[in-house]
N, C-alpha and C positions, 0 to 999 in steps of 0.2 A: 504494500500500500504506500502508495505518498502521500505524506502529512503537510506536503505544499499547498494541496488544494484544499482540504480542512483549514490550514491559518488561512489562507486567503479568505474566507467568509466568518471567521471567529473575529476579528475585529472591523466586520460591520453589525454583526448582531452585537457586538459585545465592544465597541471599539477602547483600544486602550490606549488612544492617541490624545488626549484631552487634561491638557496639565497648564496648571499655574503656582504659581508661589503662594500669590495671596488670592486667595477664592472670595467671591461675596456671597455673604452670610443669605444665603435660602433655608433658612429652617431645616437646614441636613434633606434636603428633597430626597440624597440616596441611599437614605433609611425608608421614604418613602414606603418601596413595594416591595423590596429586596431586604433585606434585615444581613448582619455580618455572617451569621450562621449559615444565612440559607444561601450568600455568595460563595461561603465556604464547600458548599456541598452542591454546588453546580462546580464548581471549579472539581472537586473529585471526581464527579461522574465524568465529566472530559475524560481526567488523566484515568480514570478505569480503563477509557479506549485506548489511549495513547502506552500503558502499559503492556495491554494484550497484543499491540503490535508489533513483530520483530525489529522495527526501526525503533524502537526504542533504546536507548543505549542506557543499559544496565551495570550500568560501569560504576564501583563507589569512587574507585580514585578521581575519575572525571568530575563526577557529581561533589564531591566533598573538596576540589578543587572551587569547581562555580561557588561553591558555598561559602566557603572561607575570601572567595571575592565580594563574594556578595553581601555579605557583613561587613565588611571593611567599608564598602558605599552606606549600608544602612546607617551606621555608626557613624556615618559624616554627615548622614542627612538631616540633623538635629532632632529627630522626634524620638519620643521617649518611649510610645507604646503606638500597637500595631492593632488593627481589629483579629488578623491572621499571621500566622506565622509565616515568612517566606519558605518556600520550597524550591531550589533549582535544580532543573534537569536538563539532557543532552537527549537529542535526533539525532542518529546514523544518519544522516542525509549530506551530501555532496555541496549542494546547494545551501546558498547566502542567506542565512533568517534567524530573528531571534523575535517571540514573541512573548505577552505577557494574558494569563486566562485567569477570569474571574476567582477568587479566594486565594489570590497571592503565589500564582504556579507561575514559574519564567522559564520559559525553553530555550533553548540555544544547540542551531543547527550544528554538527561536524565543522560541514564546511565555512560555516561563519568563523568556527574555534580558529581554526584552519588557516583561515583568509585573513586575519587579526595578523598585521605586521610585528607587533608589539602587543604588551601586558596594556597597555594605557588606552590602543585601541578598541579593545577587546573590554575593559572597563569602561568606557565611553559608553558604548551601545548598552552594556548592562545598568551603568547608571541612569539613561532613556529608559529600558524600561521600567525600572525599579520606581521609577517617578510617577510612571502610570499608576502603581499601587498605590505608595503613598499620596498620593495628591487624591483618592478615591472617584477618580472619575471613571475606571469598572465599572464603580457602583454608581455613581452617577449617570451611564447609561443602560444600567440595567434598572433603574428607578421608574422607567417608562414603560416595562412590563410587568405584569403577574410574575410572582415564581412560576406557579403553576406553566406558566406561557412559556415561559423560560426553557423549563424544564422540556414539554413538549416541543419547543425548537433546539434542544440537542437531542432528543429520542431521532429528530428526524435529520441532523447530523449524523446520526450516528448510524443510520440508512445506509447513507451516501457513502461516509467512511466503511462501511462493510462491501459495498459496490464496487470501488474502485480496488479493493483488494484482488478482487478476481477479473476486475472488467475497471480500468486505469477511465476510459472515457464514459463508461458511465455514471460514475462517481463524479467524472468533471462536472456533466452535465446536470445532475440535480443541481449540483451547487451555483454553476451557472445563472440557474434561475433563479435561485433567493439571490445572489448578486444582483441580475439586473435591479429589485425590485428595492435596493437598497444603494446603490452605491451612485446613484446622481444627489443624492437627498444626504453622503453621509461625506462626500467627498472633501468639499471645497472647509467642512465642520474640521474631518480631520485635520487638513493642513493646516489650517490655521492653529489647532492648539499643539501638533506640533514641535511648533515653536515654541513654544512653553515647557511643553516638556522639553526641549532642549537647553532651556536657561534653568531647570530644577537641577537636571540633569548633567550639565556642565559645571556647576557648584558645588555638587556632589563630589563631583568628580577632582575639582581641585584639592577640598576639605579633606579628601580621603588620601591622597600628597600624589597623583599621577600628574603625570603630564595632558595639561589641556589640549595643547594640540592632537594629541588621540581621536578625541571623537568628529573635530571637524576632518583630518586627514582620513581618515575610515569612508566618512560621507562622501566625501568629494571622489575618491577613489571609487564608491556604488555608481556615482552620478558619470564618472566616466566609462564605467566599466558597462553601462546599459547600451553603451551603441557599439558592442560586439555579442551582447547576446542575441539566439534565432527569434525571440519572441518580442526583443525590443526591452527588455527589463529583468534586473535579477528579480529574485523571490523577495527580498528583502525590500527592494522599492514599491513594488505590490501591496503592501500595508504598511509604510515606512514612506510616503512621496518626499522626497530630496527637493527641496528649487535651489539655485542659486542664492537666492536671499535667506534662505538657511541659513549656507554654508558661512556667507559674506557674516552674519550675524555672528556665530560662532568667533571665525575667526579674528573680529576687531574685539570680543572680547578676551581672546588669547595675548593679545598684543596687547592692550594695556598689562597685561600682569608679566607680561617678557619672558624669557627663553627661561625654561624650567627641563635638566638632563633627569629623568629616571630611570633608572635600569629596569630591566626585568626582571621577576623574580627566578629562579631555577625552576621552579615548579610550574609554570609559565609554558617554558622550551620542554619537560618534560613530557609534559599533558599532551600536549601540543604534536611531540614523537608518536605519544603513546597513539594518538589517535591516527596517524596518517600509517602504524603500522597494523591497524588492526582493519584496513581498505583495502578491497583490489586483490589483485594473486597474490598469496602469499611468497611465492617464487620472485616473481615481479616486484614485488616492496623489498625486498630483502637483496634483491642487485641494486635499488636503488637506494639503497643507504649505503650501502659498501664504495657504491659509485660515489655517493655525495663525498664521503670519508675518505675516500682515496685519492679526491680531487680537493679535499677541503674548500668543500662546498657547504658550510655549514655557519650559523649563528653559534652556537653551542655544543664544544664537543661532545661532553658529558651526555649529554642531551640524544643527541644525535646516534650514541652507542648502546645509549639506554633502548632507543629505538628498535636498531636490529636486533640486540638480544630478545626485545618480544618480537621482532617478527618472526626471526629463527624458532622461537617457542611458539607461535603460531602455526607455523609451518613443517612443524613437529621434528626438526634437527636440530635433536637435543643435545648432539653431543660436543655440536659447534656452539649452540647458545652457549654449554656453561665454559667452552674455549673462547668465548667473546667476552662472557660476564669477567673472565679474570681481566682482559685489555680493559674496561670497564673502570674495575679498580685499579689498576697501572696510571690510565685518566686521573682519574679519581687525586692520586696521590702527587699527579706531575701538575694537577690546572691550577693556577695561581686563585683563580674565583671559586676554587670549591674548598678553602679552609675550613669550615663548618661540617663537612661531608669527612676529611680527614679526621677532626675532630671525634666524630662518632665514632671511624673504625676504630682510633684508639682508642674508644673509652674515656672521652672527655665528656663534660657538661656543653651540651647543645641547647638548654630549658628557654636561653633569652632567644634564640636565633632567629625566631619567626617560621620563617619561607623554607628554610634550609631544613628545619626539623620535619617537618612532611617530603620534602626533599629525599632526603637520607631514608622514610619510612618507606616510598615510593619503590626506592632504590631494594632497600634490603627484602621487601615482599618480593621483588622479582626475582631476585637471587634466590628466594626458596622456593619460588614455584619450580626456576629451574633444575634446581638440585629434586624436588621432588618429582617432577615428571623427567628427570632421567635416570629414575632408580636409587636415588644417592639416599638414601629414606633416612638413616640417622643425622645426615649433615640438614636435611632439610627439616626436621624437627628441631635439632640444637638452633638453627636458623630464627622457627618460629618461634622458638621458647626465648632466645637473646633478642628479639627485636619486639617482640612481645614485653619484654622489662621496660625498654628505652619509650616505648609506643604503645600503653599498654591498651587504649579505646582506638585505635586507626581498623577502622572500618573494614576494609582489605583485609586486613592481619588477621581480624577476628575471623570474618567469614570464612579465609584460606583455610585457618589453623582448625576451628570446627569441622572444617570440610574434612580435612585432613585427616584429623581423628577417626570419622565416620567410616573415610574410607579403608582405612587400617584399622578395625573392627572393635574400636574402643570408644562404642555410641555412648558410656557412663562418662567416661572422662567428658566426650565430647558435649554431652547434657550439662554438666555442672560446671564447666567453662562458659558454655550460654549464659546460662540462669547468673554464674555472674556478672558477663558481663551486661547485663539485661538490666542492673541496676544503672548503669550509665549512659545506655543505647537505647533511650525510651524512643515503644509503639517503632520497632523495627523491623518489616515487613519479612524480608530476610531471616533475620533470627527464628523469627515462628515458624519460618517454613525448614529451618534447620532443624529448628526444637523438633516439628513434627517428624522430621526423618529420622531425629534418633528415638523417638519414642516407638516408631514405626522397626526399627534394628532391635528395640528392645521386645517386640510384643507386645505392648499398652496401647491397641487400637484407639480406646477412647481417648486418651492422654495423645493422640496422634491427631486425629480429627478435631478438638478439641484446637490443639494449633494452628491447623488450617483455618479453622475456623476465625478464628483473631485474625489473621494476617487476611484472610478477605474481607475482615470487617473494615479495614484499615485502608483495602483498596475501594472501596466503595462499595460493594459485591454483598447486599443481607441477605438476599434470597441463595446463594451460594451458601453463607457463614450457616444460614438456620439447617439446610441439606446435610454438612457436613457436621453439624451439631447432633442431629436424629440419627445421622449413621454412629452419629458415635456412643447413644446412649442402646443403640444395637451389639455393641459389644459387652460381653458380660464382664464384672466388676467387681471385689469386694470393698473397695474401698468408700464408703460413705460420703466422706467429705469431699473426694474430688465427686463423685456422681452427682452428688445435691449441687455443686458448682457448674455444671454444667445446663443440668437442668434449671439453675436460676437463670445465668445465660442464654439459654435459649427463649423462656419466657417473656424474658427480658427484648429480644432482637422482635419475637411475634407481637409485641403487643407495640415498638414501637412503627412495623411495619405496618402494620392496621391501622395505627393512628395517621401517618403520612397517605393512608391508602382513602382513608376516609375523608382527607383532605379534598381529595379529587373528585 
């Protein structure tokens, strides 16, 4: 499926282009018809779809990457509380796009990561849309409908997006038609605010210490890049219109504040690797980093070798990745910018370093997957257990190391590793569905079901969670108190579903 032609009609129903700094006081109009809850829970139902589809990049280093960007704007943006919590995620997609869906979900295409010359630029567009949240113009155009309507115009999204999975034009073409009947009437609204959110957005973005030139050079580079595309426009101009007087606007306020140098983070150039090697033949990506590296053709060497090692682990020559991981660390210990990475192998204190301590976690995960999918099974345990000290909630680590356990037939260990690290990892989709695998290793069918069950609740899915609840109270049980827990929960999911059902 392409999730190109879904965003393309997600910000006319819902557009999230409408930002100012100072808003005039309408009596909160986008509490109106919409309440924070119920923007919160159209924004799931979305990303229910958007998870079930293979373009979804499932990736936590990615995502815990945006995330840790995405804080850093939030935290400059002055406001102290949020109706929702941000959420950001990554699209497998080639193509230019970063969007923002109702209850605080921000997407962001591959190809956008990808296309980001720099950390600054790639921060620019995220502080765009991050603007669209906070300034609650979401909700301000979703103030104009029912939920109820709402809802009924993603069921019938969600049509479309099932259509184009197996038939790419007929999925155009629903959507097509709610475009025409929306986009003379939503056009000329977007652009103008826009701009608005480009001055929240540009603010952000200083406060947070990037370089302002980012977001105007990012634009202006879309606005030239549209007269070599076949259709006349990236994806990103399509709900994003670029003029000239944007860019002109942007860039005179760059220039009063003057030339500002910011590096890039490592984790930056990392990501960045990690994504271009997980594209395309694996054969094919793995000459072209070798090529890049042998011609030093690269930004970042580090970066650049971290690359091949996963694409060689992709490409499942394992015995070269872990002959590359060692050049890796040879890197590692020759790059004058990677003192902090040095740091860790010795066994120094990295706690201040920022960037670099994710950096080093990025690093040492890969190095155990490698060791472990090339047999090396005690090295790649000592691995997860010593980067597990240093790193001990890094998302990756956890899931590999659980993984790990599961598969090497130690589902008790691997269970009460969870269940601790489950006091820090709160409502983690993942984790339940690991829990449920080791309960499943163990024979605790309901204690199995039971985890599924949560972790659909989480993805949106009640009528799922309630199915996978009654299978589980089909397994027989002596234990009391988990049974009565289950059966509360279940109760609990029927009666709030009857209530939403009798809404209707």
């Amino acid at each position: 499926m392409k999730f190109r032609y879904f965003l393309l009609i997600i910000p006319l129903l819902f557009p999230a282009h409408i930002f100012g700094q100072e808003l005039p006081d309408l009596g909160d109009v986008s509490q109106a018809s919409v309440t924070p809850y119920q923007e919160r829970q159209i924004g799931i139902q979305i990303m229910r779809e958007i998870r079930a589809d293979s373009s979804y990049l499932d990736d936590p280093e990615v995502a815990d990457y945006l995330t840790r960007l995405g804080s850093r704007l939030i935290a400059a943006s002055g406001q102290v509380a949020f109706d929702n919590p941000f959420e950001f995620f990554a699209i497998n997609d080639s193509s230019i796009n970063a969007f923002a869906l109702p209850g605080a979900f921000v997407g962001f295409h591959s190809g956008l990561i990808s296309a980001a010359q720099n950390e600054s630029e790639l921060a620019g567009v995220m502080a765009h849309e991050i603007a669209h949240v906070t300034q609650k113009h979401l909700a301000r155009m979703l103030s104009g409908s029912s939920y109820l309507g709402i809802l009924g115009s993603i069921a019938a999204l969600a049509i479309a997006i099932l259509a184009s999975r197996s038939n790419p034009n007929a999925g155009q073409a629903v959507i097509a038609t709610a475009q025409a009947s929306a986009i003379q009437s939503q056009l000329n609204f977007t652009r103008k605010h826009e701009k608005e959110a480009d001055r929240v957005g540009f603010n952000m973005l200083v406060k947070a210490g990037f370089d302002p030139h980012g977001m105007s050079s990012f634009f202006e580079r879309m606005q030239h890049a549209s007269r070599y595309y076949e259709n006349g426009i990236p994806s990103y101009l399509m709900t994003h219109p670029v003029s000239h007087e944007r860019i002109a606007d942007i860039q005179n306020r760059t220039r009063e504040l003057g030339y500002r140098q910011v590096p890039d983070s490592l984790e930056f150039h990392l990501v960045r690797a990690r994504i271009r090697s997980s594209q395309g033949n694996p054969t094919a990506v793995i000459n072209e980093f070798k090529a890049r590296l042998q011609d030093k053709r690269y930004i970042n060497e580090v970066a650049e070798r971290y690359g091949l090692v996963n694409a060689l682990l992709r490409g499942r020559q394992f015995t070269q990745a872990d002959e590359e991981l060692n050049t890796l660390y040879h890197t590692i210990q020759s790059d004058a910018s990677a003192q902090s990475l040095r740091n860790h192998r010795l066994g120094k204190s990295i706690q201040v370093e920022g960037n670099y301590l994710q950096s080093a976690a990025m690093i040492e995960t890969l190095a155990a997957r490698v060791k472990l999918a090339s047999g090396q099974i005690e090295d790649a345990f000592r691995l997860y257990q010593a980067a597990l000290r240093s790193f001990p909630h890094y998302r990756a680590l956890v899931y590999d190391y659980a993984d790990a356990l599961l598969k090497h037939k130690d589902a008790q260990t691997a269970l009460q590793f969870i269940d601790d690290q489950s006091r820090f990892i709160y409502d983690d989709i993942r984790l339940y569905r690991l829990t449920a695998q080791c309960h499943a290793a163990l024979g605790n069918g309901l204690l199995q079901h039971q985890a599924e069950a949560e972790a659909l609740i989480r993805e949106g899915n009640l009528r799922a969670a309630i199915e996978q609840l009654q299978v589980a109270l089909r397994h027989k049980h002596d234990n009391f108190y988990q049974l009565s827990s289950v059966e509360a929960r279940l109760r609990q999911l029927k009666e709030f579903v009857a209530t939403e059902e009798e809404k209707k």
